[in-house]
C-alpha distance (Angstrom), angle and dihedral (degrees) to the residues before:
residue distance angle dihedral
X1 . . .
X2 3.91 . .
X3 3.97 85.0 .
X4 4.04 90.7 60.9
X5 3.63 96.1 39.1
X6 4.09 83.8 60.3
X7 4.00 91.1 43.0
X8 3.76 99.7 49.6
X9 4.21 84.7 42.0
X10 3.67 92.1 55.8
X11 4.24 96.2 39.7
X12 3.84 79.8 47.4
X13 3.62 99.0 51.7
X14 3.97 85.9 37.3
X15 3.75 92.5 55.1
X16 4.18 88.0 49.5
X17 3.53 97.7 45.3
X18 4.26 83.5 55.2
X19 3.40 84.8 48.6
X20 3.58 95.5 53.2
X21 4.06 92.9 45.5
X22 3.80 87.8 47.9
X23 3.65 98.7 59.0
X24 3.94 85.2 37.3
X25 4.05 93.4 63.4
X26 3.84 85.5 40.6
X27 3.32 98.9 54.4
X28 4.14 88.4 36.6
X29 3.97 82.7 52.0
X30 3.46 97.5 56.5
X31 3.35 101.2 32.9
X32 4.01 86.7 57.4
X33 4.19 87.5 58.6
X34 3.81 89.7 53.2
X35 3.80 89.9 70.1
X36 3.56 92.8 66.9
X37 4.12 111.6 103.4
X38 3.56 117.6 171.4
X39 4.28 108.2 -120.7
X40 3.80 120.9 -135.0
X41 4.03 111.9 -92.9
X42 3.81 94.4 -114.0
X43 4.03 97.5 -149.2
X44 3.59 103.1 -127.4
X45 3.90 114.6 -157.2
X46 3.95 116.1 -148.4
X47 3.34 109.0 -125.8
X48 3.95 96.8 173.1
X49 4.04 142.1 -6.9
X50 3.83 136.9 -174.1
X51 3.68 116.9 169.2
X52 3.58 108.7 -62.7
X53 4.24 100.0 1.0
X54 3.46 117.3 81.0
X55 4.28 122.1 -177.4
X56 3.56 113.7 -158.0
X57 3.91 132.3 -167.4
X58 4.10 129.0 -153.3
X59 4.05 109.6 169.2
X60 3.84 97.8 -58.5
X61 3.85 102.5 -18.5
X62 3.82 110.8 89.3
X63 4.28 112.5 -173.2
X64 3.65 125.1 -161.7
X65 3.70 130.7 -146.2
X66 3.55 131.4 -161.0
X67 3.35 143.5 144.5
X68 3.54 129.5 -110.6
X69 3.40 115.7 -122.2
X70 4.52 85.7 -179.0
X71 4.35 81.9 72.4
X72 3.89 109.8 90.1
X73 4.21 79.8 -141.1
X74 3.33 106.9 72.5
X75 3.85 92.9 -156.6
X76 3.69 90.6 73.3
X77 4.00 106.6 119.1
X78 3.79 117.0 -177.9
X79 3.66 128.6 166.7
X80 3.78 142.6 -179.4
X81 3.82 135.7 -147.5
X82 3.59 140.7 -152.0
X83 4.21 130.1 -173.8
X84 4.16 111.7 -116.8
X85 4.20 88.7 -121.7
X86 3.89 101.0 155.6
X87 3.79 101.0 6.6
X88 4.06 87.4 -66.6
X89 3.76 85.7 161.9
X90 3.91 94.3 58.0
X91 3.44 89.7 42.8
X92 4.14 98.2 55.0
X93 3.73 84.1 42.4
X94 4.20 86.7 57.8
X95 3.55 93.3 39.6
X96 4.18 95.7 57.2
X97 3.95 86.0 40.4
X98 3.33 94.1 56.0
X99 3.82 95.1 43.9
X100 3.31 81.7 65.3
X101 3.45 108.0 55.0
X102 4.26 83.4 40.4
X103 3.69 111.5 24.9
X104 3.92 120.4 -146.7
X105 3.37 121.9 -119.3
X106 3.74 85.4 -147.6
X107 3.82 144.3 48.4
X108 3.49 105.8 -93.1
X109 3.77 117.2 -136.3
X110 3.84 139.7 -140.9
X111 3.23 133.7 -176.0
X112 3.74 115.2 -146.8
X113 4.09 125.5 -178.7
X114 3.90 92.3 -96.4
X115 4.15 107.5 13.1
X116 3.83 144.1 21.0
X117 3.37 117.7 -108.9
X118 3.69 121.5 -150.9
X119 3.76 134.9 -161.8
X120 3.63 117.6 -153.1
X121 3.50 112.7 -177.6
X122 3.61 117.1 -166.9
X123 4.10 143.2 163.8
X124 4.12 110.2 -102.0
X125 3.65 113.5 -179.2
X126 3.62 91.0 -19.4
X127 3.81 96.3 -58.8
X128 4.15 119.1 102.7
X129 3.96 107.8 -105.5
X130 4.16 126.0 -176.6
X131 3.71 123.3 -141.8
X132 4.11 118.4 -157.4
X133 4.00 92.4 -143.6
X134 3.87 99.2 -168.8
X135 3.91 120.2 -149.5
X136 3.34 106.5 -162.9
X137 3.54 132.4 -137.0
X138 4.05 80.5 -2.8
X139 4.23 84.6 -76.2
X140 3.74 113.9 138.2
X141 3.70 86.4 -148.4
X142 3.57 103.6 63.4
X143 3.83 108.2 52.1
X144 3.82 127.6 164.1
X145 3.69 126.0 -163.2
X146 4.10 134.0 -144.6
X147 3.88 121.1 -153.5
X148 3.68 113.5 -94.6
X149 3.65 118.4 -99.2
X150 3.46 138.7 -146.4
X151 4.54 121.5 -133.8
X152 3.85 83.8 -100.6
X153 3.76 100.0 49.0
X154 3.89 88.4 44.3
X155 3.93 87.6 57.2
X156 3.65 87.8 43.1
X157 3.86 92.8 55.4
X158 3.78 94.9 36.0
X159 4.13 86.1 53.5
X160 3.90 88.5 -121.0
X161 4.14 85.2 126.7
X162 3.68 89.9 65.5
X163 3.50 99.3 55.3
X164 3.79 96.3 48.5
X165 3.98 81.0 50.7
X166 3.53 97.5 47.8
X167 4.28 88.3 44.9
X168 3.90 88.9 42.6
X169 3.60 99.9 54.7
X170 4.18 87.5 44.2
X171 3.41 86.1 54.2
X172 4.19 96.5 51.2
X173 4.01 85.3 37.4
X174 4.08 81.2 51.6
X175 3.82 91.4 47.4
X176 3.89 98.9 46.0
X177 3.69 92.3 46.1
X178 4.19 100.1 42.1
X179 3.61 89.0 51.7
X180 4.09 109.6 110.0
X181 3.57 123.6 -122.4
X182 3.85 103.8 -120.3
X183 4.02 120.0 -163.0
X184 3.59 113.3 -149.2
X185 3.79 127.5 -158.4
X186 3.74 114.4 -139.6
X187 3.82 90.0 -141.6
X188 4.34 92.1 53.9
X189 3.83 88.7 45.7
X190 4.29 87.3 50.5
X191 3.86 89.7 49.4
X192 3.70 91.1 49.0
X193 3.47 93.7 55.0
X194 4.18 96.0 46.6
X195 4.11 88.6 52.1
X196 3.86 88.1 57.0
């Protein structure tokens, strides 16, 4: 008797103390989904793209996207950001350029609020290329790597292409509409061909 009193005690504190770690985990499960928020869509404006690099703009914060061909998967996108402060956009843009016209013997580094940003310039075919080699969270150990670029896919990405579109097709527009309208006489254009 004293035996089953102790038994149905302990399968009844057993059952309670399931109980108890049930509504524990339900409580932790739902509790868990309660921390999801839904973020603001920040609306990201393209400012550039050349096959797998993409430069983005949002007031003064421009983010770039690549992906990094140093991941065995090659669906591994990354991407860094910096904040346009003192023109620090026009000032990249310079920098690659003029690695191109003088290539570094170097990598290049940037520092950026979260990353480093390297430049490798390198020769390709015979023609100077730039690769953004991304050191992430500023650790040496984790490193990420862009394709490397040639001058007129940098322009491309940097949306310098556009504007020398934009300014070229002014410019024909200009030429086609400045031009005079000139009335010939058929007897001035006969003379001019006797004198010669």
């Amino acid at each position: 008797m004293k035996i089953k009193k102790k038994r149905d005690a302990l399968l009844s504190q057993k059952t309670i103390m399931r109980k108890i770690h049930l509504l524990l985990a339900l409580f932790l499960f739902t509790f868990s989904f309660a921390q999801i928020k839904v973020l603001k869509n920040e609306n990201l404006v393209e400012v550039g793209k050349e096959n797998a690099i993409a430069l983005y703009k949002k007031q003064n914060k421009y983010v770039f996207n690549y992906q990094d061909i140093n991941n065995s998967n090659l669906n591994t996108y990354r991407s860094f950001y910096f904040h346009d402060l003192n023109k620090d956009f026009d000032q990249l843009y310079k920098m690659i350029s003029d690695g191109f016209i003088d290539m570094p013997q170097s990598e290049i580094q940037l520092e950026l609020p979260n990353d480093i940003i390297g430049l490798n310039f390198a020769k390709n075919y015979g023609q100077t290329t730039v690769q953004f080699v991304h050191y992430i969270n500023k650790s040496k150990k984790h490193i990420g790597k862009s394709q490397f670029l040639t001058k007129n896919q940098v322009d491309k990405v940097f949306g310098k292409n556009r504007m020398k579109n934009r300014s070229s097709v002014a410019a024909s527009k200009a030429r086609t509409t400045i031009q005079p309208y000139e009335k010939t006489d058929s007897a001035t254009e006969k003379s001019a061909t006797k004198k010669k």
